[in-house]
Structures are given as C-alpha cells and as structure tokens.
C-alpha positions in Angstrom: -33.1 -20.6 -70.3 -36.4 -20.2 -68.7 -36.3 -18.7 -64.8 -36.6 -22.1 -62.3 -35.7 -20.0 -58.9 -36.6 -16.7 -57.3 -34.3 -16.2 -54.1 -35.0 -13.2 -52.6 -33.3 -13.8 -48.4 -32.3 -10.2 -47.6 -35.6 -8.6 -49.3 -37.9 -7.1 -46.4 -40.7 -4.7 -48.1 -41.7 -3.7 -51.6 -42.5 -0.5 -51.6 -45.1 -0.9 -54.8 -45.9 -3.9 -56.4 -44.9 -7.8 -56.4 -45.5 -9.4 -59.2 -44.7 -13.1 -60.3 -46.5 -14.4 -63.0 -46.2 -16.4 -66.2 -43.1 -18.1 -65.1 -43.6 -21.8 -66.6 -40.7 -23.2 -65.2 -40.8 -21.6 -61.8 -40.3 -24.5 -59.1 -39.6 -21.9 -56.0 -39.9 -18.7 -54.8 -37.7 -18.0 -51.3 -38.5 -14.7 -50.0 -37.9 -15.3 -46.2 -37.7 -11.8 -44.7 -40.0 -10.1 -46.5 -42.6 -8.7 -44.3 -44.4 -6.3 -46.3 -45.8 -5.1 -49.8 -47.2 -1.6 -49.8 -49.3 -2.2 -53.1 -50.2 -5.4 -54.5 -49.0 -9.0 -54.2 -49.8 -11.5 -57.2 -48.3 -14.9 -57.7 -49.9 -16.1 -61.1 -49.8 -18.7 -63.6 -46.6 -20.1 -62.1 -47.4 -23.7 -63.8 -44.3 -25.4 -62.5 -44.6 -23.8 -58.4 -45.8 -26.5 -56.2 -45.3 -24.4 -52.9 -45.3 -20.4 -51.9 -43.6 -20.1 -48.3 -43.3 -16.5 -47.4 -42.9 -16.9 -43.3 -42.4 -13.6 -42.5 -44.8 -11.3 -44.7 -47.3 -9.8 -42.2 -49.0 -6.9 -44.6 -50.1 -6.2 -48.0 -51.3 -2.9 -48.5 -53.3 -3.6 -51.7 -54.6 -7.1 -53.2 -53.3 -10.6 -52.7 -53.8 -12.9 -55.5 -53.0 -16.4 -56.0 -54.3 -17.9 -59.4 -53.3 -20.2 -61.9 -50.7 -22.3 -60.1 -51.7 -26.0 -61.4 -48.8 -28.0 -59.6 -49.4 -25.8 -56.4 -49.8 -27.7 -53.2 -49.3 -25.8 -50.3 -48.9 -22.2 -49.5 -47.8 -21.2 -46.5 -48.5 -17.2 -45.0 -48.5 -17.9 -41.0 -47.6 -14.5 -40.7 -50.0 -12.5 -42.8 -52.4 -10.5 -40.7 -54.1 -8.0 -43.1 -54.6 -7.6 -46.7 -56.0 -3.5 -47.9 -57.2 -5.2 -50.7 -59.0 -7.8 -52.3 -57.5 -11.4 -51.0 -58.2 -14.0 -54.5 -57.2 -17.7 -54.3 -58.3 -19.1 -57.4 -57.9 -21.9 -59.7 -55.0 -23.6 -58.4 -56.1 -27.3 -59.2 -53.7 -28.8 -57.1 -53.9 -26.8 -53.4 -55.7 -29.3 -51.2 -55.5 -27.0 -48.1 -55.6 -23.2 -47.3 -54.5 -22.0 -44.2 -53.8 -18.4 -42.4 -54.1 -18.8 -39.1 -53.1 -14.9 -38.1 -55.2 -13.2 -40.9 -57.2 -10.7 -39.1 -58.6 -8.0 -41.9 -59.2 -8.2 -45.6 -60.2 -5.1 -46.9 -62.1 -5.8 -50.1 -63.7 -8.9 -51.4 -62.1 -12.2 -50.1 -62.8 -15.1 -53.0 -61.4 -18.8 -53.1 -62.8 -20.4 -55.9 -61.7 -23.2 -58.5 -59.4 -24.6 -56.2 -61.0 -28.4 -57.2 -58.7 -30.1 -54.9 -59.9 -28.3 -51.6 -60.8 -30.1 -48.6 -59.6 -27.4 -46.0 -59.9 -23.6 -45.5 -58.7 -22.5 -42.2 -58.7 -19.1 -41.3 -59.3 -19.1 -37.5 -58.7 -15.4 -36.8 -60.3 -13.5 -39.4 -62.9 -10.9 -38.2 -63.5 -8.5 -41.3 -63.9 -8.9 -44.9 -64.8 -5.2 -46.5 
C-alpha cells in the first residue's frame, strides 16, 4: 500500500538531509520534537498533505523547500528562526496563508511563488535574507 502517515514523536535532529517527497497518498507528517536539520529540509510533491506542523524545529542548516503540495492548507513553523539556506515556498495551490513569526535569518535567496491561493505572508521578525 502507498505510505498515508509519517510519525516521527521521539525524532529531535537530522544530522544530514530530510527529505519527503513524491508521497501521493501522504495525509500527515508528525514530527513534534524535532528541532533541527543540519543539511536540507524538503517537503515536495506530497499531493495528498493538507497541513505540515513541525512545532518545535528552530534550525535548518541548509535549504527549506516546500513545493508541490496541491491539497496543502496550512503550514505551521512557529519555531523556525534561521534557515543557512535558500528558504522556497512554491506552487502549493491550495496554502492561503504563510506564517513564521520567529524567522530571523535566511541565508540565501528567500522565494514564495505560485502559491495562487495566497492572501497572507507574515513574517514579522525577519531581518536578513543573503
């Protein structure tokens, strides 16, 4: 059968790389004490994934991207506070509103686009992109 759940509740860093893409039947992802990924973080082409909580993650050492999610609705970071990398939010149809209200630093290039549903980007802390 096709993977539907990801629960990760004990898992606090990655080390290297996160990846979770191309998962069509993926409805959740519960990762609630992870706090950090040394490389990158990518949460792509999840079809299925209408919401990405991950409450606890305060730092990704490389990128962050979130692409491709077409049911996705909300995602929910309130802890993320730098990104080393490149931070990409992109065509995720669905996401109506983007907020990360503790994100200070982005390190490279910081691009939300083709989200067609936007109405609200809130990301009251940030002070450096690049």
């Amino acid at each position: 059968g096709a993977l539907t759940n990801i629960s990760l509740s004990s898992l606090t860093e990655v080390g290297g790389i996160l990846a979770i893409n191309y998962n069509s039947a993926l409805t959740a992802i519960s990762l609630p004490s992870l706090t950090e990924v040394g490389k990158d973080l990518a949460i792509e082409y999840d079809g299925a994934i209408t919401a990405i909580s991950l409450p606890s993650l305060t730092e990704v050492g490389g990128f962050l991207s979130i692409g491709g999610n077409g049911a996705l609705t909300n995602i929910s970071l309130p802890s993320l506070t730098e990104v080393g990398g490149f931070l990409s939010i992109i065509y995720n149809e669905a996401l109506a509103d983007i907020s990360l209200p503790s994100l200070t630093e982005v390190g490279g290039n910081l691009g939300i686009q083709y989200d067609g549903a936007l109405t609200n980007i809130s990301l009251p802390s940030l002070t450096e992109v690049g």
